[in-house]
N, C-alpha and C positions, 0 to 999 in steps of 0.2 A: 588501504592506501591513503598519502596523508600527498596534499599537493601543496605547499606554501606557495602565495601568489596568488594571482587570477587564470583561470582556466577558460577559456574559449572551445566548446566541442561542439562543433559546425556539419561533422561530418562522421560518417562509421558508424559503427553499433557499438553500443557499451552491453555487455552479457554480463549475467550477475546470476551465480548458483545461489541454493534455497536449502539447506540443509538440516537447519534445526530454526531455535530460535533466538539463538545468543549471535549479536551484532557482532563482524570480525572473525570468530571462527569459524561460525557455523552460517550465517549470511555475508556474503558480502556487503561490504560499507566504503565508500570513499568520503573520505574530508579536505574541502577546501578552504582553506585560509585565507583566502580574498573571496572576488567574484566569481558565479560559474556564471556563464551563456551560453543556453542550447540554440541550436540551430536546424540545422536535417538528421541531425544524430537520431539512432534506434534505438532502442529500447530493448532487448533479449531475456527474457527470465526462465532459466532452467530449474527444475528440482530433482536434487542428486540425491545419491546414498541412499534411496528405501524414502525419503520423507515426503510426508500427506500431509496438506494444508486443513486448519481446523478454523471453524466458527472463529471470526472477532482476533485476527491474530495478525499482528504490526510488524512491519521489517524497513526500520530508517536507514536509507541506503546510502542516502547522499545530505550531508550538512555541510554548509554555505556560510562563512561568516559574515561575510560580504553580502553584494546584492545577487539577486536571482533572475538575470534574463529567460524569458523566452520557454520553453517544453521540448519534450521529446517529440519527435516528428510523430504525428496521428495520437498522441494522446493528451487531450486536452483533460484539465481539472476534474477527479473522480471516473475517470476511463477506462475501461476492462482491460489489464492489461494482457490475463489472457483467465478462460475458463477452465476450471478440474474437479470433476464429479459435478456437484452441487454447488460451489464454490464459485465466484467471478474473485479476481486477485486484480484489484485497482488502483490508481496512483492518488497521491496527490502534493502538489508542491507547497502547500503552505505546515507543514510539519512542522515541529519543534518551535524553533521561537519563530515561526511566520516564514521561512524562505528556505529551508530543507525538503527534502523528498522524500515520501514514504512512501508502501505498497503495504493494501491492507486487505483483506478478506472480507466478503460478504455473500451471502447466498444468496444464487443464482436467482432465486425468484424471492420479488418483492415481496415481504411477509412470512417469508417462509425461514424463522427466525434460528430453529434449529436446522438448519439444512440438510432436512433428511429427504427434501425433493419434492414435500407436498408441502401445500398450505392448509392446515389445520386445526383440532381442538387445542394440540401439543405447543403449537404456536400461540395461539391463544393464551394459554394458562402460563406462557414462561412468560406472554407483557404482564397479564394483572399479578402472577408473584412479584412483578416486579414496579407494580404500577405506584406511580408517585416516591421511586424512590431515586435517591441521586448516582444515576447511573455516568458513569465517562464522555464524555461529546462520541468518540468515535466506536463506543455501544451498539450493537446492532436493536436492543431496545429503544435504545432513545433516536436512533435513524435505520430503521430496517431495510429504506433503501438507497441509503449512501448519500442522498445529494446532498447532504450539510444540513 
């Protein structure tokens, strides 16, 4: 959904299904063309249709061209938005060029790179194959546990 203008959402829930991983069809995305500013608004995230969340995997839900007041009620910068299996699925609003919102994947425990539930050798040996190399900012190598 495309909003031209400034958007003000102060109140309600915004629910957003999880379907695959193509923005628009298969996730929901809203674009606003001015400013958003949250307020008490909720946050809701379902996953339809059979789909499981994997390792390291992004869904920009909401892009801002404007400025970006404010957050979702209870979810401050890097927040679980909610947990599945091994998996915590958290936000954060500096996405894209600095003022979009994304929800991104990370497992459940710090360290525990392949989120198979433990922390182990298997973890271990996927940093150093990967050690000193130019991994993504939002990598669960180069941040295993999310805070930036």
């Amino acid at each position: 959904m495309q909003i031209v203008g400034n958007y003000n959402f102060n109140a309600g829930d915004l629910e957003l299904e999880l379907a695959g991983l193509t923005q628009g069809t298969e996730f929901d995305h809203l674009d606003i063309l001015g400013d958003l500013t949250l307020g008490n608004a909720v946050l809701d995230v379902f996953l339809i249709d059979g789909f499981t969340l994997g390792v390291n995997q992004w869904f920009d839900i909401i892009s801002v061209a404007g400025t970006l007041t404010g957050q979702f009620d209870g979810l401050d910068e890097l927040a679980v938005v909610g947990s599945f299996g091994h998996l915590d699925l958290r936000i954060t609003y500096t996405a894209g060029d600095g003022n979009d919102i994304a929800l991104f994947t990370r497992p459940t425990l710090p360290g525990d790179i392949d989120a198979d539930g433990f922390v182990g050798i298997s973890d271990l040996n996927l940093v150093l194959a990967n050690w000193n190399q130019n991994v993504p900012p939002a990598d669960p190598l180069a941040d295993p546990t999310g805070d930036g």
